[in-house]
N, C-alpha and C positions, 0 to 999 in steps of 0.2 A: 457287636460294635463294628460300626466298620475299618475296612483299612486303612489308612494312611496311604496316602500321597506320597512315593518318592522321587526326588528328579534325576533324571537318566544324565549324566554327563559323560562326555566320551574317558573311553579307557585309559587312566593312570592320568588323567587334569583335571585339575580343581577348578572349580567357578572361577578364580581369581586369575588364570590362565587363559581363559574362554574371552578374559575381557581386555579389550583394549583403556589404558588411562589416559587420560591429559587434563593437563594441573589445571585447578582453579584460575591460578593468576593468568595462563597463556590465555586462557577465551575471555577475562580481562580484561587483557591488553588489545585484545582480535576488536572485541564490542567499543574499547576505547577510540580505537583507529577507524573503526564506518564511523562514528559521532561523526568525528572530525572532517572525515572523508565527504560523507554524503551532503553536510552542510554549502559544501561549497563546490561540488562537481556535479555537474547536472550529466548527466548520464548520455552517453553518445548518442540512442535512438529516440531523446526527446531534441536534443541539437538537430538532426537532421530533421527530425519534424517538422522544428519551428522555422528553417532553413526552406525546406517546402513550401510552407504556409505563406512566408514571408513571398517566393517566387510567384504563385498562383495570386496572393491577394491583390483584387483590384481597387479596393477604397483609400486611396492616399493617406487620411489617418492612420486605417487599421495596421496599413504598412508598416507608417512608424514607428506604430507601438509594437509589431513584432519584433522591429528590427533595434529597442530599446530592450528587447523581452535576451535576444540573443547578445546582445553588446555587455548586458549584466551580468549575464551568466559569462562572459568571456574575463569584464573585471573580475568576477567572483572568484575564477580559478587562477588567475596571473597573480592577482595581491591575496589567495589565500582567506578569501573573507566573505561571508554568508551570503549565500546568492539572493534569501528573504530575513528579513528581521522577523520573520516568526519562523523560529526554526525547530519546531514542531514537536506533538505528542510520536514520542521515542514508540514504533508498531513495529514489534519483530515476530520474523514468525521463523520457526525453528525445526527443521529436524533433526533428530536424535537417534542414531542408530543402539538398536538395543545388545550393542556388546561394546556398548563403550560407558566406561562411567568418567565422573569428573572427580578429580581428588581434593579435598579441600572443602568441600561446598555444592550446593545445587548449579544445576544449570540456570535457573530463575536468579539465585542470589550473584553469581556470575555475571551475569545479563543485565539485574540492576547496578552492580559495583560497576562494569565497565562504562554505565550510559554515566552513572554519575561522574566518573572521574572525566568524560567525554567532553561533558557538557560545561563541567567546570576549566578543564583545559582551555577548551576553545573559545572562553567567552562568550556561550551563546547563551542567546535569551532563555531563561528558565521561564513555564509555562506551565509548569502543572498546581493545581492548587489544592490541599488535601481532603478539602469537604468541596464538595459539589453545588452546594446547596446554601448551608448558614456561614460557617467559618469562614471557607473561598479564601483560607492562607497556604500561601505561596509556599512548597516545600522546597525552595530554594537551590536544587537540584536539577530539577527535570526529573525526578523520580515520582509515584512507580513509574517504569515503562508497560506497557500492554506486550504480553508475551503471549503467539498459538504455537502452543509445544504440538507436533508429531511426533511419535515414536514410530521408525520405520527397520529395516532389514538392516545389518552389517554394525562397521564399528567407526562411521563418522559422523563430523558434526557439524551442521548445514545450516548459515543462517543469514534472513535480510533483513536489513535494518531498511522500512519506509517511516520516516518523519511526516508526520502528518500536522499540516498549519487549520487552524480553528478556521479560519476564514470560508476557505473547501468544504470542511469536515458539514458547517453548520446550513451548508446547502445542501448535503444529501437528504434522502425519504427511503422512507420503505414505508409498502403499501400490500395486505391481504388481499388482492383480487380475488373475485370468482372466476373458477376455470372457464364459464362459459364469456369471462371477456376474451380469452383467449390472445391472440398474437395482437390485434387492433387494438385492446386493450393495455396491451404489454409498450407497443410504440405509444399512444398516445399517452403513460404516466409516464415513461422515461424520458422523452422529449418534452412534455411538460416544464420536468421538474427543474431539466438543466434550463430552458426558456425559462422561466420564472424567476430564477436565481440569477438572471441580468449579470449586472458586472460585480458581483456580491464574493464570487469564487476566484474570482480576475482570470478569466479566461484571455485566450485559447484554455479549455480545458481541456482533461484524459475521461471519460467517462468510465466508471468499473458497472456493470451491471451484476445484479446478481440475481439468479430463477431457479426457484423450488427450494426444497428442504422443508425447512420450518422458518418460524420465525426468525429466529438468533442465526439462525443457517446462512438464508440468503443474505443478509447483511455480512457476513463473514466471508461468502462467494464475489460478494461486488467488492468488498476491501482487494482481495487474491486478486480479485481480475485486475488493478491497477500495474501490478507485478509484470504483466506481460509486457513484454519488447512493442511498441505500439504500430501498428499497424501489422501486426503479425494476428491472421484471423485466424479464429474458432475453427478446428481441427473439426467439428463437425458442420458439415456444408450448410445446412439449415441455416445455423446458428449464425454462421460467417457473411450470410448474407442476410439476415435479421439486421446484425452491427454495421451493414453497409445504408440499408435503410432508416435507420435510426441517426447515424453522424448526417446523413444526406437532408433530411427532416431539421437537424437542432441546426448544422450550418445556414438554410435555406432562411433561419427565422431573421438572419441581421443582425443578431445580437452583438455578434463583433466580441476582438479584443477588447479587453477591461469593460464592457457593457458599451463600448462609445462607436458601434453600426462597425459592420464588414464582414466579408465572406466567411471570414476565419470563427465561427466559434469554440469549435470542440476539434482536438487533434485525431482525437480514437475514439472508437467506442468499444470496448471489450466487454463480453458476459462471457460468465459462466455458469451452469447450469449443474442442476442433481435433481435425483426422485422427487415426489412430494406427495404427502395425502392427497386421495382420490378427489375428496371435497376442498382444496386448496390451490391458491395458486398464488403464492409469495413471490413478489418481486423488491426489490433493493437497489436502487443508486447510490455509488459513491462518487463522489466528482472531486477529483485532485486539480488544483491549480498549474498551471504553464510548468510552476518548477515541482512534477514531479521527482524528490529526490528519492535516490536508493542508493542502498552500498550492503557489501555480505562477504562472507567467507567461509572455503569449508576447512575443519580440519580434523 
């Protein structure tokens, strides 16, 4: 028979020692407060973006509409009120240190409690609908949210809340390339897809890209890349200038603010990238609209 499995724990502490707690209700209240938060503060390094955009663009429309794009977001944070009326499928992605647990409850059931109490708080538009398909009834909440749990080293708890508006979401693609399209391949469906999508996402858009993995994979690499600070490039050089040829391609097409002509299409383009089968080569667009929101906290 074999032996059993016993767990080594340091000398004279129990498991319950080893772990750090924090209550159900505190992450809650944490998850209550991004709702609120992220609905209506557009995040410093999409402001300065659009503050850019705004300086460089030359087509007197496009202008306006950036400079309608900033003046919103500036009511949105003075009067406390949704920077967009669709204020978005609730996308957290979460790390979890494995020496911490939660008292009371899951971290998932946590994470819904807090969006719902968020969403009803703050009056924002509910947007989720409980069948997909036939029913398509409103669960009157904003609940589920979409949660990517990680479990990483130590004993805290790491989490962002991006709001994602249908609008954006229903212009991304993912597409199975073969590896022999290679990089010419890789530019021409990513710029494609954002050209295509006109004024559908209401650009200026963020472009997330995402390359390799698998199927499911890459699509969850272009979500993540939205997350970065924008205009902050690809830690691998390659890559860094890949995204430089890529925004330079989707601005060049005219598309403009809200689809109506101008320099400005797309603010970033971020990828990120991982392994993939040898016979594969998955790529993924996500494309977030002007008002990228986010909000997070660790604790």
């Amino acid at each position: 028979m074999a032996e059993k499995l016993k767990l080594k724990l340091a000398p004279n502490r129990s498991m319950a020692e080893c772990m750090r707690t924090v209550l159900f209700a505190d992450v809650v209240e944490m998850v209550r407060l991004c709702c609120l938060s992220a609905a209506v503060n557009l995040p410093e390094d999409v402001l300065a973006a659009l503050e850019k955009a705004y300086i460089n663009e030359s087509k007197p429309l496009a202008k306006e509409l950036i400079g309608q794009c900033l003046e919103n977001a500036r009511i949105a944070r003075a009067e406390n009120m949704p920077i967009c009326q669709d204020t978005g499928f609730a996308v957290y992605f979460v790390e979890m240190g494995t020496n911490v647990r939660i008292e009371g409850g899951t971290i998932s059931e946590a994470i819904t409690e807090g969006t719902r109490q968020g969403y009803r708080d703050g009056f924002l538009r509910k947007s989720i609908v409980s069948d997909p398909l036939f029913k398509r009834k409103n669960t009157t909440d904003n609940t589920p949210p979409i949660i990517h749990l990680t479990m990483v080293p130590g004993d805290k708890i790491n989490v962002i809340l991006a709001p994602k508006g249908g609008g954006s979401e229903n212009m991304s693609a993912l597409k199975m390339l073969k590896p022999s399209d290679g990089r010419e391949g890789v530019v021409k469906f990513v710029t494609d897809t954002v050209i295509n999508a006109g004024g559908n996402p209401c650009p200026p858009v963020i472009v997330g890209v995402g390359i390799g993995g698998t199927f499911e994979q890459a699509a969850l690499l272009a979500k993540k890349a939205l997350l970065r600070k924008i205009n902050t490039p690809s830690e691998d050089a390659e890559y860094a200038e890949l995204e430089q040829e890529i925004l330079a391609k989707i601005n060049a097409s005219g598309v403009g603010p809200q689809g109506l002509g101008g320099d400005t299409t797309a603010l970033a383009v971020h990828i990120n990238h991982h392994p993939c089968h040898i016979a594969s080569l998955p790529v993924a667009v996500n494309i977030n609209c002007h008002a990228a929101r986010h909000a997070g906290f660790e604790m």
